[in-house]
Structures are given as structure tokens and as C-alpha cells.
N, C-alpha and C positions, 0 to 999 in steps of 0.2 A: 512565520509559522507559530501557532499559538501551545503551548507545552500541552493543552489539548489534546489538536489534530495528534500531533508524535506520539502523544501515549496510546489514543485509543485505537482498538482494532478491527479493520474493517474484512466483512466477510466477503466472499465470492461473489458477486452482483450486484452489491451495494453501489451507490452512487457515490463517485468519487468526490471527494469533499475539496480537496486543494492538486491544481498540478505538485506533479514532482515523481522522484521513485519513491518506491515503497519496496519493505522485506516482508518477506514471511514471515513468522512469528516461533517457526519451530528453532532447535535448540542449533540445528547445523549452517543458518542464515545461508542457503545455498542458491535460494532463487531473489528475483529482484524484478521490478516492472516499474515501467515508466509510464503513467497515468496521467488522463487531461480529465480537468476539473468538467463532472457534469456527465462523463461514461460513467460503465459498469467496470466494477474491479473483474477482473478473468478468477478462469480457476487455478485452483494449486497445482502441479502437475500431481499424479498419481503416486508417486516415490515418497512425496512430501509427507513429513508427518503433520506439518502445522495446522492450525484454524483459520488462518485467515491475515493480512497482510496490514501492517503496520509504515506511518511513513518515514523514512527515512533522509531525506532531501527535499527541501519545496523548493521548486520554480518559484525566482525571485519575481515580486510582481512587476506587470506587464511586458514579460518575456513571451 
């Protein structure tokens, strides 16, 4: 995982850049999604305050 990917922030529909989970980005990290390289990121749920989902684990390669 490139210090990159981890920093930047992906929005709702975006195309997922690397497997792995990812967090939201709001201040109470309360949601989490596990993402395959090449889908769309989902939406926040409604509660959420955040923008949009940051990665936080990558799928080691060729897992």
C-alpha cells in the first residue's frame, strides 16, 4: 500500500483503487467496508457525518 492510497479520500462511487477495508473519514470512525479493487465505494449510511472513505488495511497482494 502506497502512503498515497492511505491518505487520499475516496468518495461514494468512486472506483476502488486497491482491495482491502476502508473507514469513513468522520471524526467517530464508526463505519468500515471491505472493498474489491475495480467496484464502486457504497454510500455512507445516512447517520454518517463523513465525506467519503479512506483505506485503512490493503489486501496483501495476490490474496
Amino acid at each position: 500500500m502506497s502512503d498515497e492510497t492511505a491518505a487520499q479520500l475516496y468518495h461514494p462511487g468512486d472506483v476502488v483503487p486497491a482491495s482491502g477495508i476502508y473507514e469513513c473519514d468522520c471524526a467517530r470512525a464508526h463505519e468500515y467496508s471491505t472493498d474489491v479493487k475495480g467496484h464502486r465505494f457504497p454510500p455512507l449510511r445516512h447517520d454518517c457525518g463523513g465525506q467519503g472513505w479512506r483505506l485503512k488495511s490493503a489486501t496483501p497482494s495476490g490474496a
